[in-house]
Backbone as a chain_set.jsonl record, in Angstrom:
{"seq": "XXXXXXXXXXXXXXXXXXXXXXXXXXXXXXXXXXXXXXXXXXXXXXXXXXXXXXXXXXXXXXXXXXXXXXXXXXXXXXXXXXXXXXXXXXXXXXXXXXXXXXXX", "coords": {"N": [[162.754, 157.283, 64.802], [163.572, 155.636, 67.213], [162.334, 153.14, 66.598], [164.665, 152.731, 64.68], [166.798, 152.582, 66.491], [165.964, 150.168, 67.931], [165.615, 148.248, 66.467], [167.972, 147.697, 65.164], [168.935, 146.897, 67.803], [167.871, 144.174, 68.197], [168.735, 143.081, 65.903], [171.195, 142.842, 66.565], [171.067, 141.419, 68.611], [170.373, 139.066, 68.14], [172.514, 138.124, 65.996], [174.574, 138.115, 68.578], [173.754, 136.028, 69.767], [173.806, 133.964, 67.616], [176.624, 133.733, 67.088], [177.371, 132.49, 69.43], [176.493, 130.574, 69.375], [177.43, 126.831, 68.097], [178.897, 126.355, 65.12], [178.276, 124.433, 63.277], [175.881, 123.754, 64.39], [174.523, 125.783, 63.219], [174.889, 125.745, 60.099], [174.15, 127.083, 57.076], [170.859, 125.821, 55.669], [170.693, 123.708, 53.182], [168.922, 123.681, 49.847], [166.793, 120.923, 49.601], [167.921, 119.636, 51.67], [167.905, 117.169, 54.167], [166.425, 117.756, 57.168], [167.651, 116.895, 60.008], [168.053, 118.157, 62.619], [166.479, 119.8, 64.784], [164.603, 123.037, 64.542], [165.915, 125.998, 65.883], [163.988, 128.836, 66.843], [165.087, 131.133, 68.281], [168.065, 131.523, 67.526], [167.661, 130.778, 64.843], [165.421, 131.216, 63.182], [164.345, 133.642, 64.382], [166.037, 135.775, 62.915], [166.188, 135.433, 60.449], [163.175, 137.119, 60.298], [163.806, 139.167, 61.24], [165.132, 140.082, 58.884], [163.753, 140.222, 57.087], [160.9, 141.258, 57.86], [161.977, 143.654, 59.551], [161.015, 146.963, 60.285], [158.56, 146.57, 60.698], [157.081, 144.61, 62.472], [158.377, 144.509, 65.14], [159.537, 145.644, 67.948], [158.153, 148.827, 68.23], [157.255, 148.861, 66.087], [154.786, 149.716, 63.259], [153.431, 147.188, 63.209], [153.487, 145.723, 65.237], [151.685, 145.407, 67.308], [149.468, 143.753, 66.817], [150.851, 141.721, 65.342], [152.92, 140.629, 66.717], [156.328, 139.49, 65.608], [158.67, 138.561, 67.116], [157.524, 136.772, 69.215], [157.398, 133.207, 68.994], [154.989, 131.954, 68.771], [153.413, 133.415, 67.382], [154.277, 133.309, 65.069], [153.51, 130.407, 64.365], [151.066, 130.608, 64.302], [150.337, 132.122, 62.47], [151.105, 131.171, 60.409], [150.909, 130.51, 57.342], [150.349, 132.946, 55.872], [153.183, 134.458, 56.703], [154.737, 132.51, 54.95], [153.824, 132.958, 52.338], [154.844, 135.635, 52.172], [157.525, 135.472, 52.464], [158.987, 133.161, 50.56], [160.497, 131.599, 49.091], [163.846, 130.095, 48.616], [166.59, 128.845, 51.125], [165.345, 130.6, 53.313], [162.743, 130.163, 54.015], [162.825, 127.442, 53.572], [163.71, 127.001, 56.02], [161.779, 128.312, 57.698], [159.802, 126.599, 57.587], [160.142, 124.272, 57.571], [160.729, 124.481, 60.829], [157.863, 125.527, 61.558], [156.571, 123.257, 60.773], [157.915, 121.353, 62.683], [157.35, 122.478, 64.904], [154.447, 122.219, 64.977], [154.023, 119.19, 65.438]], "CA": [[164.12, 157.091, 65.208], [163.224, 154.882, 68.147], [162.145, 151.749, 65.987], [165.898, 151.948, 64.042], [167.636, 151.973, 67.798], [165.264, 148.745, 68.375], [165.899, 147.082, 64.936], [169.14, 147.518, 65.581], [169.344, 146.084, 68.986], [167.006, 143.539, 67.744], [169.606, 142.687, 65.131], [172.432, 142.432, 67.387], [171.01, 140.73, 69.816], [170.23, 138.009, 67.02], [173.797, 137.891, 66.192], [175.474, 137.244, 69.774], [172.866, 134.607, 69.76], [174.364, 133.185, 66.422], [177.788, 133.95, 67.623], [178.094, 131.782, 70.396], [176.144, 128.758, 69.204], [178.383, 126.034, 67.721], [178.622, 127.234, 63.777], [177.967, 123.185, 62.872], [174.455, 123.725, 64.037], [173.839, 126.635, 62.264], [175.328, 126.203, 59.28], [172.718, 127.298, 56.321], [170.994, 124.275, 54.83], [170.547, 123.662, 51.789], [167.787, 122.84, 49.522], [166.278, 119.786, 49.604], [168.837, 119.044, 52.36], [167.089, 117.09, 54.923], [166.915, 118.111, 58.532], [168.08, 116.059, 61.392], [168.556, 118.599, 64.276], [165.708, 120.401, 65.581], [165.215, 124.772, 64.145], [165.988, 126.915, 66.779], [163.676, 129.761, 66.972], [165.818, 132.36, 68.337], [169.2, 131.492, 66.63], [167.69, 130.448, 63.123], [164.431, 131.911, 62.487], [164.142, 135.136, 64.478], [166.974, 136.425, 61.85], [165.299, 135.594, 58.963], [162.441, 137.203, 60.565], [164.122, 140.305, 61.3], [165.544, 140.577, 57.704], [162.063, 140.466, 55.785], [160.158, 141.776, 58.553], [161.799, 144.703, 60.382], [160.815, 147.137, 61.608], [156.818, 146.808, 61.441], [156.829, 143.532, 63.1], [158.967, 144.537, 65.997], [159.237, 146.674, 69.141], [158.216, 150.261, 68.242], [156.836, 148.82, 64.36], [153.275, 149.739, 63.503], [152.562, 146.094, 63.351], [153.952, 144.451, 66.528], [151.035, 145.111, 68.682], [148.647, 142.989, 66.209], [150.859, 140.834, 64.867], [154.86, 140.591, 66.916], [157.184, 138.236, 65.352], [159.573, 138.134, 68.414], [157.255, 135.218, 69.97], [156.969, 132.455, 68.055], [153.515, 131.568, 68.775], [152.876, 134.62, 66.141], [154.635, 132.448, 63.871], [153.037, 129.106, 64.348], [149.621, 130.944, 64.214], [149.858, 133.069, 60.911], [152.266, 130.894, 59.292], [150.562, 130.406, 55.496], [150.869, 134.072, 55.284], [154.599, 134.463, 56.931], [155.298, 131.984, 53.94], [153.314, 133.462, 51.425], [155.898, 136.704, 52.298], [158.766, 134.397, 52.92], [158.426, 132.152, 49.698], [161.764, 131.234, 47.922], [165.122, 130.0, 48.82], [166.905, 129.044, 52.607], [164.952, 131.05, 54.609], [161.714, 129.607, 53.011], [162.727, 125.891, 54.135], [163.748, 126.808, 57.76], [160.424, 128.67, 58.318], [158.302, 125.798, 56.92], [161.029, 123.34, 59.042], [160.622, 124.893, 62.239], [156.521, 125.239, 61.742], [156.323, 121.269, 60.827], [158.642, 120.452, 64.136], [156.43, 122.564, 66.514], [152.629, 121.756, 64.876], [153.943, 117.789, 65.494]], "C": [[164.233, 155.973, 66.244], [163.268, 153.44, 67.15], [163.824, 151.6, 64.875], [166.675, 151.699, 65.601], [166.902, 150.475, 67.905], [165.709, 147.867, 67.194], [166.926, 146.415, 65.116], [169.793, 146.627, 66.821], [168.854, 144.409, 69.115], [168.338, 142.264, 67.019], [171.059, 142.323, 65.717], [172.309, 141.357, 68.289], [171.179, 139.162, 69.135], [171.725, 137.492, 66.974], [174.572, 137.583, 67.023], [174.595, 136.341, 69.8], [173.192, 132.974, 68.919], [175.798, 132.891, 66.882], [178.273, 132.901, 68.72], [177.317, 130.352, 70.544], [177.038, 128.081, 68.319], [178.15, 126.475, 65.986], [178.353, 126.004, 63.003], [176.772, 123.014, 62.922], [174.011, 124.394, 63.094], [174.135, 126.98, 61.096], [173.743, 126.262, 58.028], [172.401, 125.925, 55.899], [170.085, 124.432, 53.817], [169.322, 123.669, 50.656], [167.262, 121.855, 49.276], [166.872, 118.608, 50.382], [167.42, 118.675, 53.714], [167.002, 117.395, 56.16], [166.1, 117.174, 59.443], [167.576, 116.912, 62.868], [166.872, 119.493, 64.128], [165.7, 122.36, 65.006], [164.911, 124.966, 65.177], [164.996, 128.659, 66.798], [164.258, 131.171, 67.113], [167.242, 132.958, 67.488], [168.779, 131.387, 64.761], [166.586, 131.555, 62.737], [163.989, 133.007, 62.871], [164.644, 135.992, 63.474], [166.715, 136.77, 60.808], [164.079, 136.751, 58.928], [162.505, 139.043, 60.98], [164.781, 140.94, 59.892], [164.704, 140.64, 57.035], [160.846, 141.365, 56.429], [160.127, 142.853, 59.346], [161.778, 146.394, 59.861], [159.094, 147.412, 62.026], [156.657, 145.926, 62.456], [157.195, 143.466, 64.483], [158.786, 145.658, 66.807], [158.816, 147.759, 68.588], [157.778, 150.185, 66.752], [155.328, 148.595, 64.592], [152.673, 148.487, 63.494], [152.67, 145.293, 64.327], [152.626, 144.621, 66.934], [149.612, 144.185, 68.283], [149.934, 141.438, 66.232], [152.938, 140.605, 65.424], [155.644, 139.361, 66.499], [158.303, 137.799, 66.259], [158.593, 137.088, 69.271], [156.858, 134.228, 68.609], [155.929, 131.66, 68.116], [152.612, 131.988, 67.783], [153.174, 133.832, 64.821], [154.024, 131.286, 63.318], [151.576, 129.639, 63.664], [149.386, 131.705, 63.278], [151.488, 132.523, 59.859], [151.91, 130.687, 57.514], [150.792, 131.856, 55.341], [152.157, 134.881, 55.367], [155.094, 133.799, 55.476], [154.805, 132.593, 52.625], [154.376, 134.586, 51.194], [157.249, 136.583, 51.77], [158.927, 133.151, 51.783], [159.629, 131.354, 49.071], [162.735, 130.934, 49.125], [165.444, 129.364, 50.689], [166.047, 128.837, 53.787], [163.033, 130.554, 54.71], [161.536, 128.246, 53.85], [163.025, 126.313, 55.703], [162.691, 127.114, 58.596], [159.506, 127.207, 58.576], [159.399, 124.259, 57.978], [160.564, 123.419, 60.769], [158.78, 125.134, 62.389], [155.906, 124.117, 62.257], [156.766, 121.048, 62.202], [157.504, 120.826, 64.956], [155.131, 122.182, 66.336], [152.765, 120.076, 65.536], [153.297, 117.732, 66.704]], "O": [[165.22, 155.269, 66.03], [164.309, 152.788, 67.071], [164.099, 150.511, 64.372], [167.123, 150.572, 65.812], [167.738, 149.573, 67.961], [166.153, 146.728, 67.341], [167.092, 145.2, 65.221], [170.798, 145.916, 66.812], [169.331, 143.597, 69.908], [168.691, 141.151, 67.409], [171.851, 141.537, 65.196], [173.182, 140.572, 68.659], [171.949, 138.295, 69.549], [172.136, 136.616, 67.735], [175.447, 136.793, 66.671], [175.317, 135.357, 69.958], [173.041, 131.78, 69.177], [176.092, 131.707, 67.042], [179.45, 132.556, 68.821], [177.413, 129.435, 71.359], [177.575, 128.899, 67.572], [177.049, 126.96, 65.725], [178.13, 126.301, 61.829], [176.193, 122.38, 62.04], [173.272, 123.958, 62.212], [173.902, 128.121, 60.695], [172.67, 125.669, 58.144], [173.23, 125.026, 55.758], [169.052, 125.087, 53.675], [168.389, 123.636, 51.458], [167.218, 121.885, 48.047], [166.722, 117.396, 50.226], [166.478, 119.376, 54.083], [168.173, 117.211, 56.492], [164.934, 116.83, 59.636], [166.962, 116.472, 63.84], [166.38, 119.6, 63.004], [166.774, 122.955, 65.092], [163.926, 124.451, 65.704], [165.73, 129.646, 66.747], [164.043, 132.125, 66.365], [167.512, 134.069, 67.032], [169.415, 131.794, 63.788], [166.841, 132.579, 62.102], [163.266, 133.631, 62.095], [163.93, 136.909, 63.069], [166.833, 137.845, 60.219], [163.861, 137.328, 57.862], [161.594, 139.871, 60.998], [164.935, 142.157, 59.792], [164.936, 141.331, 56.042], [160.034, 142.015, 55.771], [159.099, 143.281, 59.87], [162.605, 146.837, 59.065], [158.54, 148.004, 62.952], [156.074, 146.364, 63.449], [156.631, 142.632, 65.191], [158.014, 146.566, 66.499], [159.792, 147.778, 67.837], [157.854, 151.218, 66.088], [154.721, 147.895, 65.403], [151.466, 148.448, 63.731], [152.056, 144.228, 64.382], [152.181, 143.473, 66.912], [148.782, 143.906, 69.148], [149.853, 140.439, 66.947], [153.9, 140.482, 64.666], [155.525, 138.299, 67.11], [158.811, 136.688, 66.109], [159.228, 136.549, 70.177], [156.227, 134.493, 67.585], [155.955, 130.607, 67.479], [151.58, 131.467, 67.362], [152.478, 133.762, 63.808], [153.951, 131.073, 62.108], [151.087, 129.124, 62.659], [148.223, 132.074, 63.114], [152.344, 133.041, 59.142], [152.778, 130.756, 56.644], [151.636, 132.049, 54.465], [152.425, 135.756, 54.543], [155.841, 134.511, 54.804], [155.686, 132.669, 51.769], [154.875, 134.595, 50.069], [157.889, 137.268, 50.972], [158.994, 132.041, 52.31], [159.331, 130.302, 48.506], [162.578, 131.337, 50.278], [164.5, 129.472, 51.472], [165.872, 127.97, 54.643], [162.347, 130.802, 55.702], [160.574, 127.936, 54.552], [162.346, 125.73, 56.548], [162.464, 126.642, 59.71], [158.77, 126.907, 59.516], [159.021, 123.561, 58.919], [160.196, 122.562, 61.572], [158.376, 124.857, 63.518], [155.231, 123.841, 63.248], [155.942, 120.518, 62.947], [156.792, 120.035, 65.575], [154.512, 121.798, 67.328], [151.765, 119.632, 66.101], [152.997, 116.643, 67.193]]}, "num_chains": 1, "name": "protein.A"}
């Protein structure tokens, strides 16, 4: 019961996050659309990250304390198998976006 209160708060928190950034940054992009601006970690790809991944990955989920996707250091550092998970569509290119920016 604990890890849906966290998911949940998890998931909200995500959302005022989305909510009060300009909706021009974050609008979805496309495929094979190229990107200009910079991915945001907390606004773009935590989300994704909480929709494929919760609630092992997160506070009170049997896999945070190996492997937590709330820092994105977790991300950078087990990203072929995040994508391997994560493979198709969107959420696919913003992962593999936001990897490329921070390995540069």
């Amino acid at each position: 019961m604990k890890w849906l209160l966290i998911a949940c708060l998890i998931v909200f928190a995500a959302w005022l996050t989305l909510s009060n950034k300009k909706t021009a940054a974050l609008s979805p992009i496309k495929t094979g659309q190229a990107l200009n601006d910079s991915i945001d970690f907390t606004a773009q790809v935590l989300p994704i990250l909480v929709k494929h991944c919760s609630p092992c990955h997160f506070t009170g989920g049997k896999m945070y304390s190996r492997l937590p996707f709330d820092h994105d250091t977790t991300i950078l550092n087990h990203s072929e198998g995040i994508l391997r998970r994560i493979k198709t569509g969107d959420d696919n290119l913003i992962l593999k976006s936001f990897i490329e920016q921070r390995k540069k």
